[in-house]
C-alpha positions as CSV (number, residue, x, y, z in Angstrom):
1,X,52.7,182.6,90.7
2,X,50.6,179.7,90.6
3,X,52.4,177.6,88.4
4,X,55.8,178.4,90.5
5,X,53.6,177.1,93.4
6,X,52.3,173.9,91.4
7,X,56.1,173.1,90.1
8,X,57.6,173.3,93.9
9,X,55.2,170.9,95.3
10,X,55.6,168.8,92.6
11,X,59.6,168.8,93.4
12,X,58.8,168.7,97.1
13,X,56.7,165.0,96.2
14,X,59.4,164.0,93.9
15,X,62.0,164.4,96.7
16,X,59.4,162.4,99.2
17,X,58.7,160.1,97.2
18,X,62.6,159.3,96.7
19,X,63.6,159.6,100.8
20,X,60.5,157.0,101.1
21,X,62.3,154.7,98.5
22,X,66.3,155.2,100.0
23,X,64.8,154.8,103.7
24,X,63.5,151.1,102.4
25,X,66.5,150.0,100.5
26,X,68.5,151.4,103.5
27,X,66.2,149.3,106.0
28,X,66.3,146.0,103.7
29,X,70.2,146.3,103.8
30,X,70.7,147.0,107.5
31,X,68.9,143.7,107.9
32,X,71.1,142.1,105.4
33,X,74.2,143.6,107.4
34,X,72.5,142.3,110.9
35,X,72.2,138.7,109.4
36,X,76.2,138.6,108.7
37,X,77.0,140.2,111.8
38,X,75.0,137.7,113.2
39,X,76.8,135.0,111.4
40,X,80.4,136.5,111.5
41,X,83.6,134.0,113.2
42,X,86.1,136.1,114.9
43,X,89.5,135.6,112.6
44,X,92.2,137.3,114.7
45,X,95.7,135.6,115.3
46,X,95.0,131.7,115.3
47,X,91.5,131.8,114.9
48,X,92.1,132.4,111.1
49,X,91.4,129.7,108.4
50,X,90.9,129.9,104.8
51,X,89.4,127.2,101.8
52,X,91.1,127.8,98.9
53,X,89.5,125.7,96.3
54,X,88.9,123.0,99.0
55,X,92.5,123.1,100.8
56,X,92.2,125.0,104.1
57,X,95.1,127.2,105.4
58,X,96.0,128.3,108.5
59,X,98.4,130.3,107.9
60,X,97.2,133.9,106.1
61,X,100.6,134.8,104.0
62,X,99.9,131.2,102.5
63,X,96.3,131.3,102.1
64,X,96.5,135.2,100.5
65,X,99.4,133.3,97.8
66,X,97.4,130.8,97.3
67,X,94.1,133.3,96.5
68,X,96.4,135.3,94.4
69,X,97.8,132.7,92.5
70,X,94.2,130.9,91.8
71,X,92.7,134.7,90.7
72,X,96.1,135.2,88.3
73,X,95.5,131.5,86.6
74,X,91.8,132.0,86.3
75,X,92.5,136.2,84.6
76,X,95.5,133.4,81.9
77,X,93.2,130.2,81.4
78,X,90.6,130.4,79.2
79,X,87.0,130.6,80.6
80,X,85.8,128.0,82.0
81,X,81.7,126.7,83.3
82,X,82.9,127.7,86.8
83,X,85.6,129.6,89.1
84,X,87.4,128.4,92.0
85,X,86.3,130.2,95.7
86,X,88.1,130.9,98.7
87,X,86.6,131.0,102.3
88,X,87.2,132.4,105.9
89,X,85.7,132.1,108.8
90,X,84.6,135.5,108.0
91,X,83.6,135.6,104.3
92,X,83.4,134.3,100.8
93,X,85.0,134.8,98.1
94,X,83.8,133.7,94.1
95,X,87.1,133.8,92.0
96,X,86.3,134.1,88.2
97,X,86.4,131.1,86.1
């Protein structure tokens, strides 16, 4: 009886213990999601640009082609010291070398 007792408190500490370290990776990233709110552009209808490798579109149908077509040439080339990126308003992007 005792050792059932000393095995379920150590499985209640365990589990405490854990809870403690999800609640401070949870509170690190809402602060981390607060921060990009914070810096978020709105991107609806002509708001929207993109920089593609340094060309900025307007248009999203040519920008998305243009992403597309720089992540199918970097997946064909060989590698290379560095990838391309692509940019919104809203976001970045890192394409692959």
């Amino acid at each position: 009886m005792h050792d059932a007792h000393f095995d379920d408190q150590h499985a209640i500490r365990r589990a405490i213990h854990a809870a403690e370290r999800s609640l401070a990776s949870a509170s690190g990233r809402i602060t981390q999601i607060e921060q990009d709110i914070a810096q978020r552009t709105h991107t609806r209808g002509d708001l929207f640009t993109m920089d593609v490798d340094g060309k900025t579109f307007i248009e999203r149908k040519d920008a998305g082609a243009r992403s597309l077509k720089r992540s199918a040439l970097a997946n064909s080339v060989p590698k290379q010291a560095n990838g391309g990126s692509a940019n919104t308003a809203a976001s970045s992007l890192l394409l692959p070398p």
